[in-house]
C-alpha positions as CSV (number, residue, x, y, z in Angstrom):
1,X,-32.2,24.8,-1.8
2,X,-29.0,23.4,-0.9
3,X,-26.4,24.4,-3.7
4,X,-24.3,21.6,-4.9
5,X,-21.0,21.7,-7.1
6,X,-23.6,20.7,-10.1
7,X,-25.5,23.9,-9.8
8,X,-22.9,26.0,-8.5
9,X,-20.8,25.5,-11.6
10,X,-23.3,24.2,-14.3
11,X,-21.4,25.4,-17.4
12,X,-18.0,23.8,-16.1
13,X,-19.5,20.7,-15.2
14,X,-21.5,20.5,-18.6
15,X,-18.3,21.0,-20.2
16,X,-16.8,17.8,-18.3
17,X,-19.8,15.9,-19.3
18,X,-19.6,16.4,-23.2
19,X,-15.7,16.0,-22.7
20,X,-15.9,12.4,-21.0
21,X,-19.0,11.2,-23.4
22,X,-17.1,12.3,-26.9
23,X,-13.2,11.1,-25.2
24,X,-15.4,7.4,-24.1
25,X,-18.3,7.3,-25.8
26,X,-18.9,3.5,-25.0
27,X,-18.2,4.0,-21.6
28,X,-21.2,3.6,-19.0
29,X,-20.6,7.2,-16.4
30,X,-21.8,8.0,-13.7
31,X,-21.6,10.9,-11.5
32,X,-22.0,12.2,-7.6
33,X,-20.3,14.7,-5.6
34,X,-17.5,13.4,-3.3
35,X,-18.2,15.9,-0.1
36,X,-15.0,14.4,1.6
37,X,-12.7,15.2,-1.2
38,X,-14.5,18.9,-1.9
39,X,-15.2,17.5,-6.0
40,X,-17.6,15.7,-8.1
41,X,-16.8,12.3,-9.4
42,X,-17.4,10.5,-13.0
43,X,-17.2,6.6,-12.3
44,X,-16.2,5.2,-15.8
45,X,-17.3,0.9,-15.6
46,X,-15.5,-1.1,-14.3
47,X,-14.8,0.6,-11.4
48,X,-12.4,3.6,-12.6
49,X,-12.8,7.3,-11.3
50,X,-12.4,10.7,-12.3
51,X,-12.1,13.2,-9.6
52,X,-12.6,17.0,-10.3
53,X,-11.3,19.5,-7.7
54,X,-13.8,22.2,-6.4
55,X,-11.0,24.6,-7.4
56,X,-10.7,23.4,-11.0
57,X,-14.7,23.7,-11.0
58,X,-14.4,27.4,-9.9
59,X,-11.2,28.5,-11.1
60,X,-12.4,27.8,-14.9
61,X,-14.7,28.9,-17.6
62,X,-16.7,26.2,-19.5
63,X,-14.1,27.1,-22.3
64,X,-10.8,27.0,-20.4
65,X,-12.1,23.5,-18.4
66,X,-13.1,21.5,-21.7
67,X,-9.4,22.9,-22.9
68,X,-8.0,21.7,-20.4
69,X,-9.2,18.4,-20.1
70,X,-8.1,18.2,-24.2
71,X,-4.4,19.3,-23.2
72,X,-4.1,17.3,-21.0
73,X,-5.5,14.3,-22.5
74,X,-7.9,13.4,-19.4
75,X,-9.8,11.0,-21.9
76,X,-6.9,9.0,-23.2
77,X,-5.7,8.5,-18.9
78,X,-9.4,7.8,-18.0
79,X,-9.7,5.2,-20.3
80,X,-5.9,4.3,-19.5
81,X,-7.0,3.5,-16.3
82,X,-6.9,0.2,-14.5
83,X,-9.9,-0.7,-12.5
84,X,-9.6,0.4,-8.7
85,X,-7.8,4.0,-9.7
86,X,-8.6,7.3,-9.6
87,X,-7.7,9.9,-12.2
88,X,-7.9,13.2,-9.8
89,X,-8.0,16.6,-12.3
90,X,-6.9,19.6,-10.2
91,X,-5.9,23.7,-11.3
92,X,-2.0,22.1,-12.0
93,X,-3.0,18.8,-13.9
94,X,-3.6,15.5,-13.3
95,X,-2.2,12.2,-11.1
96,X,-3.4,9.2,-10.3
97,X,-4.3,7.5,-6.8
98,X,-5.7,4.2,-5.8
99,X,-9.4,4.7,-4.9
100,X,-10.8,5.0,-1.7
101,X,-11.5,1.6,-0.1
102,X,-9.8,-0.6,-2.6
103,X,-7.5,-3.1,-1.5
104,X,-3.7,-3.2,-3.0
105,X,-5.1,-7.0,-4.4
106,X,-7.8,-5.7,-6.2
């Protein structure tokens, strides 16, 4: 079986998921690993993302992830968002990109 971040680091990602559905529980998510980026990915409709590091992943407990994401308010920027951005959450925090293959017009 080919380990993924999911089942490498199920408590960590577990503690993402219950994070995102309490912080937007109206939002539709959806998840995948990003393999070019070394992460996993919620999408959050329309069109916004949340990118998790493989280093936040392994560098933190179920516990010290979901405090974390609290801290540092990863909800309130997801749902901040505009559509065609990515929130990436790394070890040292959070920034924001433009997504992969969005045009500056969208």
């Amino acid at each position: 079986m080919n380990e993924t971040l999911f089942t490498e680091y199920p408590g960590t990602v577990d503690a993402i998921r219950r994070y995102l559905r309490a912080a937007l529980p109206h939002a539709e998510l959806t998840e995948g690993e990003d393999f070019e980026r070394d992460g996993i990915r919620f999408r959050i409709e329309p069109g916004r993302l949340v990118f998790f590091s493989h280093e936040f992943l392994s560098d933190f407990s179920e516990a010290e992830a979901a405090a974390r994401l609290k801290s540092w308010r990863v909800g309130n920027k997801a749902q901040a968002l505009d559509p065609g951005l990515t929130l990436f959450v790394t070890t040292e925090g959070t920034f924001v990109e433009r997504s992969p293959g969005r045009r500056q017009s969208e």
